[in-house]
N, C-alpha and C positions, 0 to 999 in steps of 0.2 A: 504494500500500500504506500502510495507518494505522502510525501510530506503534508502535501496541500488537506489530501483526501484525508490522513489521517487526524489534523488539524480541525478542519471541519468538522468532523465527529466528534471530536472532544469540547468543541464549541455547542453542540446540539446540546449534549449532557450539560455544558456548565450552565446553559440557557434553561432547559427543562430545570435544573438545582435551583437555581437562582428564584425564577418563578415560581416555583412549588415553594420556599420560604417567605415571597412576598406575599402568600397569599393565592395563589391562581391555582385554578383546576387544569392540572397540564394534563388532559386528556384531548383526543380527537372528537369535534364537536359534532361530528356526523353518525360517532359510534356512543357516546355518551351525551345524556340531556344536558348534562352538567358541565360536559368538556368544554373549555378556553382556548385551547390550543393546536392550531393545523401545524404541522410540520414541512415543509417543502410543498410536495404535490400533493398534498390531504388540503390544500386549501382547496384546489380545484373541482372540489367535492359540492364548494358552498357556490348554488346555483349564480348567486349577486360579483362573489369574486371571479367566478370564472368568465362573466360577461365583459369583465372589465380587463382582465387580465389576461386573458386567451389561454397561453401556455405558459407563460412567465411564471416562476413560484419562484420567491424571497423564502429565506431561510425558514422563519415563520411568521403568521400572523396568528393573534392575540384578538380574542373578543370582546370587547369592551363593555358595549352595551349590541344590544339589537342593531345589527347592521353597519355599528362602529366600531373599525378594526385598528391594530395598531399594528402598521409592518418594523419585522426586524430582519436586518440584513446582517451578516457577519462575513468576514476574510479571514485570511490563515493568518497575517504576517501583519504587526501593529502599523508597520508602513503605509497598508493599504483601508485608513482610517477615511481617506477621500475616496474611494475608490466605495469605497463600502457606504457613505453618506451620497453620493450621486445617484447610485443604483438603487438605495433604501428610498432616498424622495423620489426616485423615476415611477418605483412602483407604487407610492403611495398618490400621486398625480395623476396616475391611468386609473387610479380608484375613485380621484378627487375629479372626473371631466365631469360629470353632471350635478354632482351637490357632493359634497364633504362626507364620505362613506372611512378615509381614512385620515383621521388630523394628527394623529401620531405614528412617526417614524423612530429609529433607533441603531442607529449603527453600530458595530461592534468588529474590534481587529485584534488580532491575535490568538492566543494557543498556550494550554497550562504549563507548557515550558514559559512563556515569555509574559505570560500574563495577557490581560483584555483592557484596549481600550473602548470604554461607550460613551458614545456623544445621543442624546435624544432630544426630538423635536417637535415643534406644537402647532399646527396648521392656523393662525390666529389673523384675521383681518387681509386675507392674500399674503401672509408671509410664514415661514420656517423659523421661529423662534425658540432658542435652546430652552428647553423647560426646568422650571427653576422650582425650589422650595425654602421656606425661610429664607430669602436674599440669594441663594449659591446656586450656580448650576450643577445639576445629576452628575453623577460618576459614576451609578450602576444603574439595574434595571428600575423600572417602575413599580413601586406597590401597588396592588390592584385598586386597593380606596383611591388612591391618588389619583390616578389613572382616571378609574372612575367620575371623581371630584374636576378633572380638568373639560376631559369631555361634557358632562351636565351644565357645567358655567362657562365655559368656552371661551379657556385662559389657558396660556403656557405659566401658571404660577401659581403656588398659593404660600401663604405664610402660616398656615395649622401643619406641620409634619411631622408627624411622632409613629416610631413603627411601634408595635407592642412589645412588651417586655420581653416576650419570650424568643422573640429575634436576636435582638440585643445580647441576651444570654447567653442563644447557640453560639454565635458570634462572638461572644468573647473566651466561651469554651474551647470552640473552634481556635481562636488567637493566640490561647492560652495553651494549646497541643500544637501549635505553630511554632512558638515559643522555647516548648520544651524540647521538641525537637534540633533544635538551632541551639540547645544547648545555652542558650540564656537565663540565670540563674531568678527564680522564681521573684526573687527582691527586685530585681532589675528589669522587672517587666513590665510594671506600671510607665517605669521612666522612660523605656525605650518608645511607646504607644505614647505617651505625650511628645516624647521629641518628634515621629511621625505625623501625630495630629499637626504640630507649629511646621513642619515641612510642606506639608498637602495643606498650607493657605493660601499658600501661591498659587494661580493659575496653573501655570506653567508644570505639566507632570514633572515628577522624578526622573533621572535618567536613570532607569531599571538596569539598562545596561552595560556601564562603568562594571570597575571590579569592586570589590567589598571596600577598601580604602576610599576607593575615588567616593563611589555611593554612599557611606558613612563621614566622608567628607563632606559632602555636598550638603546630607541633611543638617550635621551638626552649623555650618555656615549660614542654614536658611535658620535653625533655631536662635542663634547669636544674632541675625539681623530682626527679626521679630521681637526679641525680647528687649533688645536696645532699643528700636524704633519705638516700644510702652515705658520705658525708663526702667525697665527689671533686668536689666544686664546682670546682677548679682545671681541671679538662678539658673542662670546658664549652665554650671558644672554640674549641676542638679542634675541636668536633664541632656549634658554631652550622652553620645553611644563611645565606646571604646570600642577600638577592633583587637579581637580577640588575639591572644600574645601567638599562638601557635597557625601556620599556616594551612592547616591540615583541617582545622575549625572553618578558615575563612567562609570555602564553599558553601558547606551549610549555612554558616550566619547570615550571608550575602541571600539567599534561600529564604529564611526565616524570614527577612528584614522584606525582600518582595511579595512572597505571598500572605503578609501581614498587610501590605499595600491592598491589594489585591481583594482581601478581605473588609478592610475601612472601605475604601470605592465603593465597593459593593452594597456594601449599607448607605451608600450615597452620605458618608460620614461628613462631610463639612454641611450640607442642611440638616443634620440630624444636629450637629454639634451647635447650632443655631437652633434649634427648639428648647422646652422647658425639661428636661432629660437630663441627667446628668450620667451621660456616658459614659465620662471616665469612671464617676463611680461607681457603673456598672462593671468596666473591665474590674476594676479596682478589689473589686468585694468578689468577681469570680478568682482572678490571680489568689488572694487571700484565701479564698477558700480551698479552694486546689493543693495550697499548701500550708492547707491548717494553722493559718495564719489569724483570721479574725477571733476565732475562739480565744486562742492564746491569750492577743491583746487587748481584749474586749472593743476592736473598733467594729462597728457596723454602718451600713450606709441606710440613711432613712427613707424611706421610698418616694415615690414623688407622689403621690398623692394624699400622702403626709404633708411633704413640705408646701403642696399646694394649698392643703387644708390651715395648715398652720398663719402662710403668708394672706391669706384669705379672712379668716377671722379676726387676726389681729389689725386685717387693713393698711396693710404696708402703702403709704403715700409717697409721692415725688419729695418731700418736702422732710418724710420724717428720717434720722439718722437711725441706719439698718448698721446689727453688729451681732456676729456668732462670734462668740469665747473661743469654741473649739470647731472649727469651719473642717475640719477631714479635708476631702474634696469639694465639697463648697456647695453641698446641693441646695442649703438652706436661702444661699445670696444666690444662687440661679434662679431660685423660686421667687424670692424678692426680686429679682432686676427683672424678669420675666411678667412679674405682674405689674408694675413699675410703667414696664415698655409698653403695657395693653391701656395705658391710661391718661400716657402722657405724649409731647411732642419731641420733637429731635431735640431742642433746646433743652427745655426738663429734663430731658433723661441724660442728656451728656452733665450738668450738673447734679443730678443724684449720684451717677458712678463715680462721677470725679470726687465727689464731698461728701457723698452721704452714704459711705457701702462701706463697712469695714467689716474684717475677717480676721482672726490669730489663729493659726497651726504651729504646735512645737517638731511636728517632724518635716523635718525641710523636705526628704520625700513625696512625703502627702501635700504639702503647703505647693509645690509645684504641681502639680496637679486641679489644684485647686487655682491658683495662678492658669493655667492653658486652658481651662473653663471658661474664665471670665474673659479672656483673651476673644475668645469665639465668640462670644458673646458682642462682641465691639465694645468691649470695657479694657481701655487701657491704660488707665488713669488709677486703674483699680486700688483699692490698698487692702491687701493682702498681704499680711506682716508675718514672717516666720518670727516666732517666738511662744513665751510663757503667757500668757493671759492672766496670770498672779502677777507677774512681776512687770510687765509695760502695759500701758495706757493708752486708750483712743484718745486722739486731740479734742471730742468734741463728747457732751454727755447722749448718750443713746434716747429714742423716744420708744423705739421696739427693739428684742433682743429675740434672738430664735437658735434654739440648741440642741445638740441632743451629744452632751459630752458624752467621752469613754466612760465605761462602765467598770467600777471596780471591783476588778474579779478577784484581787489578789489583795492581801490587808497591807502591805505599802501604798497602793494604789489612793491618790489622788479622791475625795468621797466625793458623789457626785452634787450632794448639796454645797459645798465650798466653791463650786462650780457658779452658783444661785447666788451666794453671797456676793462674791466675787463681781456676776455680769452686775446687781442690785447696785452695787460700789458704781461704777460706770454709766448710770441711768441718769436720767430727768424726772423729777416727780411729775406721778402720772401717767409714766410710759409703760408700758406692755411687756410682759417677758415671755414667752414662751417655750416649755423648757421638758422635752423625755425623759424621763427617769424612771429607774426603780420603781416598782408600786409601793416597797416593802418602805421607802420615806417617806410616806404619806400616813403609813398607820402603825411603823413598830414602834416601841418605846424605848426609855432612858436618852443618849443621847439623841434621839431623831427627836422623840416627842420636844425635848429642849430646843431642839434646833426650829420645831415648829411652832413653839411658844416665843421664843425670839422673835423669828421672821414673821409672825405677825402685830407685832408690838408695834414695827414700824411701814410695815406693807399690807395689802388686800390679794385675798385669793380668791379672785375673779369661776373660777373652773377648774376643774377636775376632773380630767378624762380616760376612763380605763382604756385600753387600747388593745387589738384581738392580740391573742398569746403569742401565736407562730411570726408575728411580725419583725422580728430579727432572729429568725432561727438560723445558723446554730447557734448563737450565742443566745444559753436557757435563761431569760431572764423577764419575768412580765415586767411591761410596763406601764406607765400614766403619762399624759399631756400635763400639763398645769399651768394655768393661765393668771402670774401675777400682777396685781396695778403695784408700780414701784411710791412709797413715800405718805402712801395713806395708811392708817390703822387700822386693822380690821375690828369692825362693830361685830360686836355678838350677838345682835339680833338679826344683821345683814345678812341676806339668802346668797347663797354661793351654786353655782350650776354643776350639777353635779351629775358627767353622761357617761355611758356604758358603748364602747365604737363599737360598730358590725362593720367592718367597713365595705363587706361585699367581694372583696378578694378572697382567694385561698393558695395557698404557697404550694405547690408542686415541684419537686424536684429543684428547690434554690427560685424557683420561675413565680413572679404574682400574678396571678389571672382573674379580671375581674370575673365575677360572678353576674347574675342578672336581679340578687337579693342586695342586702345591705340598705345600712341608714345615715351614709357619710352626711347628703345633702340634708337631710332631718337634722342632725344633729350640729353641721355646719350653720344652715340657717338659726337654729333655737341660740346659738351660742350668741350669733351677733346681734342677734333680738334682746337678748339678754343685757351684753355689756353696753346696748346703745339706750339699754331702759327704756324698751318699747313693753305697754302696757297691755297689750295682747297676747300676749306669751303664752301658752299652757300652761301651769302651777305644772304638771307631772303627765308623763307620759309611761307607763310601766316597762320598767327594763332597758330605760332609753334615756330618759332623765328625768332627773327630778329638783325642784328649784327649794330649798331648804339649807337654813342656818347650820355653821358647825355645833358640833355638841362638845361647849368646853366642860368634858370631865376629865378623869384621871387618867384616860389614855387619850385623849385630844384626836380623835382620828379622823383623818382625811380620805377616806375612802370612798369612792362612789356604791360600792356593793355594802356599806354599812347603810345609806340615806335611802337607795334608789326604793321604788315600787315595785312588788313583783306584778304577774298576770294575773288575774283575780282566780280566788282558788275556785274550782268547778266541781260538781259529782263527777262530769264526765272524766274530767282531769284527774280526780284522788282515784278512780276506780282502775282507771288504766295505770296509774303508779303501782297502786295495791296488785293488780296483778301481775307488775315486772318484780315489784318486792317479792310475792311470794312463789314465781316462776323461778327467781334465782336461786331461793330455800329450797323447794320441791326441786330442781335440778340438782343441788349441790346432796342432796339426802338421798337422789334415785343412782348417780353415780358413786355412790360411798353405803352401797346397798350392804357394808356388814353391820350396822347397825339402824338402817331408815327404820327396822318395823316398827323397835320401841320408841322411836322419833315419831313415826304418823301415831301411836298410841296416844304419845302424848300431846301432840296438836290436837286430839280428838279430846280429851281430857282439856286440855288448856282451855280447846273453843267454849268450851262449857261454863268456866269459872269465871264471870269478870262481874266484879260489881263498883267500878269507879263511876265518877260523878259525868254524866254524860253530855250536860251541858259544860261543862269545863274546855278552853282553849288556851290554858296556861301549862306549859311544860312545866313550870319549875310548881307547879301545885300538881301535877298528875305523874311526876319522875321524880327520882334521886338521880342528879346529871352529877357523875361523876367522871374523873379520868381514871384509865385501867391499869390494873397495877400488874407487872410481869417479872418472869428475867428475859436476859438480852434471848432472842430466839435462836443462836445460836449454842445457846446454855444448855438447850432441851435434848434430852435423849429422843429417836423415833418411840413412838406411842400410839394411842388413839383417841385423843382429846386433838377437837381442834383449834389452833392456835388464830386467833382474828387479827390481821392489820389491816394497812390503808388500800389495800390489791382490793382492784374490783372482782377479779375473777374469782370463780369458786364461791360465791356469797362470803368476799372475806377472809374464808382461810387460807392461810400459805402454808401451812404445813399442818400433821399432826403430830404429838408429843404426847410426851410418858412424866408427867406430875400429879401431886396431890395437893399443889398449894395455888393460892390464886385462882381456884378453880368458881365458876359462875353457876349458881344453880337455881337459876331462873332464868323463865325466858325472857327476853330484853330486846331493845333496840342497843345496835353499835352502828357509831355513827364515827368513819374514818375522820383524822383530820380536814380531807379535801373533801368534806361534806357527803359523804356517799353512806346511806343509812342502808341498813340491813338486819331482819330480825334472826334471833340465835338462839336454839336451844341448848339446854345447858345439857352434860357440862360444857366447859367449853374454858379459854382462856384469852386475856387481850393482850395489845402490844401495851405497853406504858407506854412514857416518856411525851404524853399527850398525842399519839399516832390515834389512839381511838378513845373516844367518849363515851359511856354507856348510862342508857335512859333507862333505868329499873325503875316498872310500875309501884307506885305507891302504894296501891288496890290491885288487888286481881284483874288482871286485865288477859280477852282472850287471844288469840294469833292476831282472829282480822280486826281486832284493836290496836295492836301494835306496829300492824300492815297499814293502818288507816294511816297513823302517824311518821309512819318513817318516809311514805310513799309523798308527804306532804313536802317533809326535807329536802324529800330528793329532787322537789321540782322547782328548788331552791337552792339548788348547789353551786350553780351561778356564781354564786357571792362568795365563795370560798375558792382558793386556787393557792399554787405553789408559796407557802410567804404569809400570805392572810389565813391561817390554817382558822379554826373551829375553836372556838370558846366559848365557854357557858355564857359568856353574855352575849356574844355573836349569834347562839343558838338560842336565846330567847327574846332576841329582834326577829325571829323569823314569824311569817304570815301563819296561823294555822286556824282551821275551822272546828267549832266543834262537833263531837259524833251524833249529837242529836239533830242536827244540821240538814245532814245528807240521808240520803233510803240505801243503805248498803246492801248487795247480795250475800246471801247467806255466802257460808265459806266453801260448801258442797260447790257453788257457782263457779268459784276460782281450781278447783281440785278437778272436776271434770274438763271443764278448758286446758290444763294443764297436760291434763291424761292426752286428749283432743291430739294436743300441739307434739307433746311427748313422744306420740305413735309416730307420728309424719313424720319426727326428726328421726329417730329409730330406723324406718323406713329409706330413710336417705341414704342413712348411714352403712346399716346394711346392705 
């Protein structure tokens, strides 16, 4: 096979790749309803191209909408970039003789050895205009919405251009096995990917084909003229490449360094790097992760619709002085100059960057990074200060702050309320803080509670926002939003906003995807209705927020899951609890069948005995709420007692054991730390050390009494997570109804359903 022929081929594939991650159905549209995609002489297929075209077939065309197609032409050799833009409009013009069938063309040259250049085009007004997004022209193929979005308004341009997360991702997964291959050490890979970013601002491609020297040359000279020409000459060495000491590397690295190229282009990276995205630290947080890096250091990137949410409520203005303590990569002042730029004019905004944007990062690393962000942005006036955020100073006092310091994972580590102290030192009375952290600052005690009896002595705590769990996973840590007015005192009758996020995302594999649920914009809006003191507001929305004063008692706690509403308790809701409570007992006794018989004897027994106060909905009058006393479970010889912690599984037990002491001889509610109730026939033993809680009836109480009650917990667990664990006063804030309330099914009701479900699973199983 000739060069050319083989060439071609691999252009077909990198086309079908390329489209198939922007989004397009690369199937043939004649063989599938859904297919986008003719290849050569499968267009010839579509009665309308074939009128126009006779026998001519372009490499391929793309369906856009009904009857508007986008031709692409491709060449072997990057040379024949004219050659391939003649031919691509020739045939997009035999489409275009009688009305506009094709306004987009797309030329493409070269071959996986040499890489691809793409130029594309936009049929607008009688003319071929290179098609642009956020201010930059394309480097790679078309996302389909764009695409889309050009045709329906009938423009080479838009300024909305954000691919989805999970492009981004592959794409820097992909960068990042680029990378590793070329032998470039995990730490140096951020740096390398920003010194390419300030390279590919220029027009003017790379010269791919220099040798590793010249090409590492070349970049590093476009990075030193870019960063002089913003007055950052000092972060230059930050972000040189070195060519690697041994020659036998060269080949590869010179490799590494083009099909990195190759890979940015393709994401059409300079309008991406103009959108509200924060790129780099998307590479940034994939490199990290790859090499077990963010865990370690506890840094994490906040996602953008965080820092959207964030610059959003707090109402970042042209006018107010913007400042993150600890900027990482900078997504928080992307967010802010991003919303900034949506509001104001050329003039305004070159003076907000210039005067009103400031950023501290102590790792010169990251701090450059965060630097070639704002760069793209067209902030070059930026101030971006490597350093301590303890120890220097912004020239001017802040009116809003937005942060989300490292995390301190380690007991040297930096606490992240000094962080608060710290930005509050730097503020304007009045001004806004907005600040990720820990949840566990919000409601442990000794020094936090201190620290949160201080900071309000002389400030207001506008909001309180729990935030969903997996939102910086791996780094295990829940967190909270919290929104302070710097300089006021907080009043103790003053209602503070107190929200619980969904945010409609769910994390898959490192990747966020929105969902089609969540209550960002609910809770977004209630927020600024709140701090703008609009008198319409909801009092409380269950599970979502609720508008209520702190409770200054002896643990001062800032919690939204201690304030919030629950759902209103229902029959329908306690009866479907009751029957997962007691499906998990009746499971956990049918698999542990050497003793279930005397177990059902005595649930038959127990259903019998109850005579507590039936209108009664106070736990601490219808329980002795104790913690369970144990030894360490490791202490326990095997036995057959079972042993209860915080494990969902099994109703509870994690083992059985061989003791006679600590043993429980009644049946009970155990109610794990992380709120997970479950009832227990005795005997039985617990975890201590506050892992599990145990509700022993006061009165006789029978199974589906204690089924009633625990099934109520559980649909309140909510408010309980890693940190906020379970305590008697925590569990008797909770919602419960009393039994006289509800028309309960007998117990036979739940025991037959059971049997029902029992058989089916059995069934499977076998």
């Amino acid at each position: 096979m000739s060069r050319t022929k083989s060439s071609e081929f691999h252009a077909y594939t990198f086309i079908k790749n390329e489209l198939q991650a922007l989004g397009w159905t690369v199937f043939n549209p004649t063989r599938r309803a859904d297919g986008e995609l003719y290849t050569q002489n499968e267009c010839l297929q579509n009665p309308v191209i074939k009128k126009y075209l006779s026998n001519d077939k372009p490499e391929n065309v793309v369906v856009v909408r009904n009857n508007k197609f986008w031709i692409v032409e491709a060449k072997a050799d990057r040379k024949d970039i004219s050659k391939a833009i003649n031919e691509g409009r020739g045939y997009a013009e035999k489409l275009n003789k009688d009305s506009v069938l094709a306004p987009i063309f797309t030329a493409i040259a070269g071959n996986d050895e040499d890489k691809y250049l793409i130029k594309s085009f936009f049929f607008h007004k009688g003319e071929w205009k290179p098609i642009e997004a956020n201010g930059k022209i394309l480097t790679g193929l078309i996302p389909k919405e764009m695409a889309r979005y050009l045709v329906d308004h009938d423009t080479f341009k838009t300024e909305e251009f954000n691919l989805p997360d999970s492009l981004y991702f592959q794409k820097a997964k992909s960068i990042n096995e680029i990378l590793h291959i070329g032998s470039i050490n995990k730490t140096n890979r951020a740096k390398v990917i920003s010194a390419l970013l300030l390279a590919m601002l220029e027009d003017a491609p790379l010269n791919l084909e220099n040798s590793a020297f010249a090409l590492i040359a070349e970049i590093n000279a476009r990075v030193s003229k870019v960063l002089n020409d913003h007055g950052k000459r000092e972060f230059a060495p930050f972000l040189q490449i070195t060519v690697p000491p041994t020659p036998d590397n060269h080949v590869k690295f010179k490799k590494a360094l083009i099909d990195t190229v190759q890979e940015l282009n393709s994401l059409n990276i300079r309008s991406a790097m103009n959108s509200g995205t924060d790129i780099l630290g998307r590479f940034y947080e994939t490199f990290l992760k790859y090499g077990n890096g963010a865990k370690e250091i506890g840094i994490v990137l906040t996602p953008r619709h965080i820092t959207r949410l964030a610059v959003e409520i707090v109402d970042v203005g042209r006018t107010d002085i913007v400042f993150d303590p600890a900027c990482g990569t900078g997504g928080f002042l992307v967010a802010a100059f991003d919303h900034v730029k949506s509001k104001a004019n050329q003039e305004q905004l070159n003076e907000f960057k210039k005067n009103n944007i400031y950023g501290f990062e102590q790792d010169s690393d990251v701090v450059a990074l965060a630097l070639v962000n704002m760069i793209f942005r067209g902030d070059g006036k930026n101030n971006i200060i490597e350093g301590n955020s303890f120890v220097k100073r912004i020239p001017k006092k802040a009116t809003k702050v937005l942060m989300n310091p490292p995390f301190a994972l380690k007991k040297d580590d930096e606490k992240e309320f000094k962080f608060i102290d710290n930005a509050l030192e730097q503020m304007e009375d009045g001004g806004l803080l907005f600040v990720i952290i820990p949840s566990t600052i919000m409601f442990k005690g000794r020094q936090l509670k201190a620290w949160r009896e201080e900071m309000l002595e002389g400030n207001t705590i506008e909001a309180v926002i729990k935030l969903p769990e997996d939102l910086f996973y791996p780094v295990a840590v829940h967190t909270s939003a919290v929104i302070i007015r710097k300089g006021e005192p907080h009043k103790k009758t003053r209602n503070v906003f107190w929200g619980y996020l969904v945010d409609g995302y769910v994390k898959k594999k490192g990747i966020m995807k929105p969902t089609n649920g969540g209550d960002l914009e609910l809770i977004k809006s209630a927020i600024k209705d709140f701090i703008n003191g609009s008198s319409s507001l909801v009092r409380s929305v269950p599970k979502k927020y609720t508008l209520s004063p702190i409770l200054f008692d002896n643990d001062l706690e800032c919690a939204p899951e201690f304030y919030l509403e629950s759902d209103p308790l229902t029959e329908v809701g306690i009866v479907e609890g009751m029957e997962s409570v007691l499906s998990n007992l009746f499971t956990f006794l049918m698999n542990n069948n050497s003793f279930a018989t005397e177990k059902f004897e005595l649930i038959a027994k127990t259903d019998a005995e109850n005579e507590f106060d039936k209108d009664c909905d106070d736990l601490n009058k219808l329980f002795y709420i104790d913690n369970a006393k144990s030894e360490n479970i490791e202490d326990y010889e095997v036995g057959k007692i079972p042993f209860v912690t915080s494990t969902e599984l099994n109703n509870g037990v994690e083992k059985f054991i061989d003791t006679d002491s600590d043993l429980l001889n009644e049946p009970c509610i155990a109610l794990s730390s992380f709120g997970f109730a479950t009832v227990q026939l005795p005997p039985f033993v617990a975890r201590s050390h506050g892992a599990v809680i145990l509700l022993r009836p006061k009165m006789k109480m029978g199974l589906l009494e204690l089924a009633y009650f625990a099934a109520q917990i559980n649909q309140q667990k909510w408010r309980f997570s890693y940190g906020r664990w379970v305590t008697k006063k925590r569990l008797l804030k909770l919602e419960t109804k009393p039994i006289s309330e509800v028309s309960l099914p007998k117990l036979d009701f739940f025991t037959k359903k059971f049997e029902v479900n029992f058989g089916k699973a059995m069934k499977k199983i076998l």
